[in-house]
N, C-alpha and C positions, 0 to 999 in steps of 0.2 A: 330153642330154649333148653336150658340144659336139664338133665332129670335131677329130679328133688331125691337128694340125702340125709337121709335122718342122722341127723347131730346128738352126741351123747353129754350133758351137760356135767362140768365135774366141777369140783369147790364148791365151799362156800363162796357168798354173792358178794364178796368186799367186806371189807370190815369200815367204810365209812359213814359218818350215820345223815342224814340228809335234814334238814330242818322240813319243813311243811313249810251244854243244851240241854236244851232242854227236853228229856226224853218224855215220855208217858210208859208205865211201863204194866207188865200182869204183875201180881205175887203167886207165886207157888206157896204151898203148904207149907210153914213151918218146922213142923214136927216135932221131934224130940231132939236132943241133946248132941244124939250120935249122928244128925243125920247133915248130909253134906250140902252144905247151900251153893250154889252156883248161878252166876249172873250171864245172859248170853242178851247179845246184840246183834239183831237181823233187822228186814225189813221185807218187804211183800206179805200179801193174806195169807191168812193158813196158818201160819207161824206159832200164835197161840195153841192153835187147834194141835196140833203135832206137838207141842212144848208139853202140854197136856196131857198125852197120851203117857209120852217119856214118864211123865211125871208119876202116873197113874201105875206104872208098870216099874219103874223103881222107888220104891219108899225109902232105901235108905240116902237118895240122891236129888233134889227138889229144885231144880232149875226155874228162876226167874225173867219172864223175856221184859226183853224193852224193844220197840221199835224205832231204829235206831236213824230210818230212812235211807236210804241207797243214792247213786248217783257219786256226781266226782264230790262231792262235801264228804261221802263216809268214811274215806281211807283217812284225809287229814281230822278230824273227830277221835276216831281212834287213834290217830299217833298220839293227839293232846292228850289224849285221856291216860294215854298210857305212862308219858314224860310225866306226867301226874301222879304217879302211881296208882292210878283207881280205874285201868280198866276192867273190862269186863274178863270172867273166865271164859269165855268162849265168845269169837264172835264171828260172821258173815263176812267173807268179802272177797272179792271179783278177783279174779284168776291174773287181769290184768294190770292192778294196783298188788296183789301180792311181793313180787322181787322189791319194790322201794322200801314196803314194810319191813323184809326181811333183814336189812341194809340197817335199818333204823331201830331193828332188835325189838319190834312188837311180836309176832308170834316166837312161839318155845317149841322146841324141836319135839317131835313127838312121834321118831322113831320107834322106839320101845314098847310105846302103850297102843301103837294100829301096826302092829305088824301082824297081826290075826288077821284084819280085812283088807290087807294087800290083792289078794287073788278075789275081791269082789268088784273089782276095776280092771279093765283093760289095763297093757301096759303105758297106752296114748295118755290116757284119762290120770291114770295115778300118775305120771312126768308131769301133771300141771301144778301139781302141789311138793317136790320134790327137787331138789337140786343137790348133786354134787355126792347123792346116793343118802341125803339128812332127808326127812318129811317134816313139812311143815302145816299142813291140813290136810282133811280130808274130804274129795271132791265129794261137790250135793247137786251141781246140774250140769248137766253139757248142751250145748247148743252147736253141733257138729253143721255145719255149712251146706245147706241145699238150695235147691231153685223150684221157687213154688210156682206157677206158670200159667193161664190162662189156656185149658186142652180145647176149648172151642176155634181159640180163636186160631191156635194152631193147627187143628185140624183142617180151618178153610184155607190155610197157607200148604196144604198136604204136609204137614211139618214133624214131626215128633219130638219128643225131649228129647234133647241135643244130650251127647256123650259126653264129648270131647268139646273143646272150646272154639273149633272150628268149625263144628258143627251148630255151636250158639252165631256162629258171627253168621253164616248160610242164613239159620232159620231167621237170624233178625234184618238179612237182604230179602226174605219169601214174606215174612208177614210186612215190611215195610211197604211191597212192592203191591201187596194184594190187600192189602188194606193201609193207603194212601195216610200218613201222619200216627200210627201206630206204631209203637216201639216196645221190644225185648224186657226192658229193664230204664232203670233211672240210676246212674252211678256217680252220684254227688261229691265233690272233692270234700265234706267235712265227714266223707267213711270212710274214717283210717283203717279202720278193723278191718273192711272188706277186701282193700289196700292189700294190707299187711297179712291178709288169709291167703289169698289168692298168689302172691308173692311167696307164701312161705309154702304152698302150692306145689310152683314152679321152682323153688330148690332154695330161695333164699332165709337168711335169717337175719332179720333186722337187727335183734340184741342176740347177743352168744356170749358166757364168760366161763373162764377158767383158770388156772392159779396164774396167769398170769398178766390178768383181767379180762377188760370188756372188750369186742370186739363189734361195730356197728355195720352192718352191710343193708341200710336203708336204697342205698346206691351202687348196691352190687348190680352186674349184666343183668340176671335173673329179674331184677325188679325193674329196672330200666326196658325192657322188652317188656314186661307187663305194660308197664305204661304207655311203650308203643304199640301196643296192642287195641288198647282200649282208646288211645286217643282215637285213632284208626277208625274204629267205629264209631266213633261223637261227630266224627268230621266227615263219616257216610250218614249221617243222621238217622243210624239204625240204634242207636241206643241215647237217651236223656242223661243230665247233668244238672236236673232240677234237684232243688231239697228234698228229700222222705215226707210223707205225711204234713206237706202243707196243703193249704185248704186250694189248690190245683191241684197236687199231686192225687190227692185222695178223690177229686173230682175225675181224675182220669182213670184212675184204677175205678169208677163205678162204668164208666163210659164204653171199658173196655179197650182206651187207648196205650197204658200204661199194662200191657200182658203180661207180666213176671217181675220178681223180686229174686235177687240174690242173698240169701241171710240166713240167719241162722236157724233153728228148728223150731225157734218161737213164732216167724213171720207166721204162718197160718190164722195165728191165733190176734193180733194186730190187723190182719185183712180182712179176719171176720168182723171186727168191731168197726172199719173203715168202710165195709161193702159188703154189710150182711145181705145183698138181694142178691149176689151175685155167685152164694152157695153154690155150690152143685159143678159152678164150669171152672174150677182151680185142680190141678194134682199136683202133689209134690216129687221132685226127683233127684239125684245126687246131684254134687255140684259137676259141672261139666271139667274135666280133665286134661292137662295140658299134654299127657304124654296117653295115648291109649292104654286101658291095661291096668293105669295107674290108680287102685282107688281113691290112695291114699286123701286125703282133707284135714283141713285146720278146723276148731272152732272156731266161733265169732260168737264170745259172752260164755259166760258160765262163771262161777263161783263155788267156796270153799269154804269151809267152818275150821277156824285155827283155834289153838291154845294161847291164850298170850302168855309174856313173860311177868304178869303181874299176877295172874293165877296161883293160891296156895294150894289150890287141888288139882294138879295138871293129870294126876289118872284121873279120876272121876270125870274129871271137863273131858281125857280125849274119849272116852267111853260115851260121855253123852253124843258127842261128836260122831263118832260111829254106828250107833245107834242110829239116831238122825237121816245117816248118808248111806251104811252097808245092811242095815239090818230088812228083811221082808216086810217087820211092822211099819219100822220109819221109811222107808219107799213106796209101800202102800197107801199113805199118809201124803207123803210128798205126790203122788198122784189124786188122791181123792180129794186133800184140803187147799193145796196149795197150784193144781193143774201146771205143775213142772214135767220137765223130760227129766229123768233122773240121770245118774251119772255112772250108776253102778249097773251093772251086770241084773243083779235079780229087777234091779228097777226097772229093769230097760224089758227083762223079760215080762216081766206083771203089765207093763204097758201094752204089750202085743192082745191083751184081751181085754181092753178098753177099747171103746167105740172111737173112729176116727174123728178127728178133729171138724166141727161144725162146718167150718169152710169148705169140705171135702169130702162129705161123707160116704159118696160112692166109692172111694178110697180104702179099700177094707184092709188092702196092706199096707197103709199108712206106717204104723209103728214097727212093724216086722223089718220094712224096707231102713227107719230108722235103725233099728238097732244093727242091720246089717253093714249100715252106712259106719256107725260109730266103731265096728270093730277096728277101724283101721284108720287112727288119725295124727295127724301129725304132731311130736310136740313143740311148742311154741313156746320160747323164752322173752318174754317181756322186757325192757330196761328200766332203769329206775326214775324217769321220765318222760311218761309216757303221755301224761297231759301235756308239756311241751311239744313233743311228737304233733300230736292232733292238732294245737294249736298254729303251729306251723303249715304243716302240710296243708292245712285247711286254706291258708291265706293263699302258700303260692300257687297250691292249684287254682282255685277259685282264679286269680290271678290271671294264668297259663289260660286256662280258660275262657277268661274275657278276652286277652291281646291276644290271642290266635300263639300262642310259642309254643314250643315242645313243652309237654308235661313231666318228660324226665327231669327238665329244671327244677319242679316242685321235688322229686324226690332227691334230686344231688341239693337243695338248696334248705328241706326237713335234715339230710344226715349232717350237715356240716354245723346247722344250730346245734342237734343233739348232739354231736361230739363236742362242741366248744364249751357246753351247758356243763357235760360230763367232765371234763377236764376241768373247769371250775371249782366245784365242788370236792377236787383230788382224785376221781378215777383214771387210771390208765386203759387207757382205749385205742385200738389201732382201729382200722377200718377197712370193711371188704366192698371195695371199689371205689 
């Protein structure tokens, strides 16, 4: 497998624009005459509580949240809103629905107003909001890719956290062998993200543009080996192809059949609510590495607070924004209201003296281990259909899966939709592999 190269992203993202409620929302404080009102759209808890504080700590600036709800409904929500002319001054949204937006001229560049808080992000972390050397948000969570793992049950396989990925495929021939119907992991063909982390891993990059355009390598070498990698082990019966958290899967993660999860640095927190009895015997570890050496990692999930282009106060909005994401109070906030990994540097340090995460508590370098993880992660360019993407891949693997075929099908059989889809719509796209 060839070693993964960091790709330096330049241009803007195309200049063509893509077609594609009822809110509830807080009020902030009125005020006086001179003071600046701003409307922002998120969703998850805490939200108020942190909007709040903002709020409490700038008087002449008075931010109003609306929860706005999350999932694939919130990117198309905010485009309408925006072709509308009435979106919000700031609003939430996922690192992997960002480029389509950008396409579609929802956020407003906002180079000028965070370039103070550049050096409060890695260089990994600030590329998720950035193309072509323009910023268009500023990152608020990261979810850098680990393997949270069952240390009992590896223990009685004599096993340890695997490094390298050959070292995951051994330990899941050791715990298969010594505990008869037990598997490593469950890697379901509707996670694309795992897919496409693990891929961009191993050297690939599914979407990449530049002046002179999109380039798609869904079916580059690099990912094609991933996926004979993985098949490899479904077809040793050392790893599952079952759904995530259905009501088996979650019954084998109690049972102890189902030893580890690959994802992102939220799983912990989802296994405690699936398997609270089973505290105490999970640790978490980097993701296993294709090349030794290599720490490098992709996230899987995280999001970003932009400006949009309908905003009449786009300093003030990016200011709240940074606040929000770079500042000590707003990352202390984003740990105590909202129990996120932050994204930022101070954030990520204020987490090292929080208590480890419930599922794990003997784990007392839980977060240290984290932030050590995030110093070094890959950046990942998303294309501007990416629900397409998933929706694809999801069928022909599933597919590949039931009639016994290669699985590389599913990914040469996802890139060819995506580029047709692309080409459609008028981008120029070539394709790597």
């Amino acid at each position: 497998m060839r070693h993964r190269t960091r790709t330096t992203r330049v241009a803007a993202l195309a200049t063509v624009m893509i077609a594609g409620v009822a809110l509830t929302g807080c009020s902030a404080d009125a005020g006086g005459p001179d003071v600046v009102q701003l409307d922002f759209w998120g969703w998850g808890t805490g939200q108020s509580e942190q909007v709040a504080r903002f709020n409490a700590a700038h008087p002449g600036i008075q931010v109003r949240h609306t929860d706005a709800g999350g999932g694939d409904d919130s990117a198309p929500k905010l485009l309408t809103a925006s072709r509308a002319g009435n979106a919000p001054d700031v609003a939430l949204v996922e690192y992997t629905t960002l480029p389509s937006l950008i396409v579609a001229e929802v956020p407003r560049e906002i180079t000028e107003y965070v370039a103070d808080v550049e050096d409060a992000f890695t260089e990994g972390t600030w590329a998720q909001t950035t193309f072509g050397g323009v910023v268009y948000g500023v990152p608020q969570d990261a979810a850098p890719m680990v393997y949270v793992y069952r240390s009992d049950v590896f223990a009685a396989a004599g096993q340890d956290a695997p490094t390298t990925w050959q070292d995951f495929a051994e330990s899941a021939r050791a715990v298969a062998e010594q505990q008869p119907g037990t598997v490593v992991a469950s890697m379901p063909a509707s996670e694309l993200a795992f897919y496409a982390g693990v891929s961009a891993q191993a050297g690939a990059d599914w979407w990449s543009v530049d002046d002179e355009g999109w380039t798609v390598g869904i079916a580059d070498e690099a990912s094609l080996e991933v996926a004979d990698f993985f098949e490899g082990l479904a077809d040793e019966g050392v790893i599952d192809t079952d759904p995530l958290l259905s009501p088996e899967y979650n019954k084998r993660v109690n049972d102890g059949t189902i030893a580890g999860w690959t994802a992102g640095i939220w799983a912990p927190s989802v296994l405690q609510g699936v398997a609270p009895d089973t505290a105490g015997q999970w640790e978490m570890a980097p993701l296993p590495q294709w090349t030794d050496g290599d720490p490098a990692i992709p996230f899987q999930g995280g999001s970003a607070l932009i400006v949009t282009e309908n905003s009449e106060h786009p300093a003030e909005a990016a200011e709240f924004a940074s606040w929000m994401n770079a500042s000590t109070e707003g990352n202390r906030s984003l740990l105590d209201d909202r129990d996120m990994y932050p994204a930022s540097i101070v954030g990520q340090e204020l987490a090292e003296t929080n208590a480890p995460p419930s599922l794990m508590p003997q784990q007392t370098d839980f977060y240290s281990t984290a932030a050590t993880i995030s110093e070094d992660v890959i950046p990942v360019t998303w294309g501007p259909n990416v629900n397409l993407a998933k929706s694809v891949f999801t069928d022909q693997l599933n597919k590949a899966i039931r009639n016994g075929t290669p699985w590389r099908d599913a990914f040469i059989a996802t890139q060819n939709a995506v580029v047709a889809d692309m080409e459609k719509v008028g981008y120029d796209v070539k394709t790597d592999g």
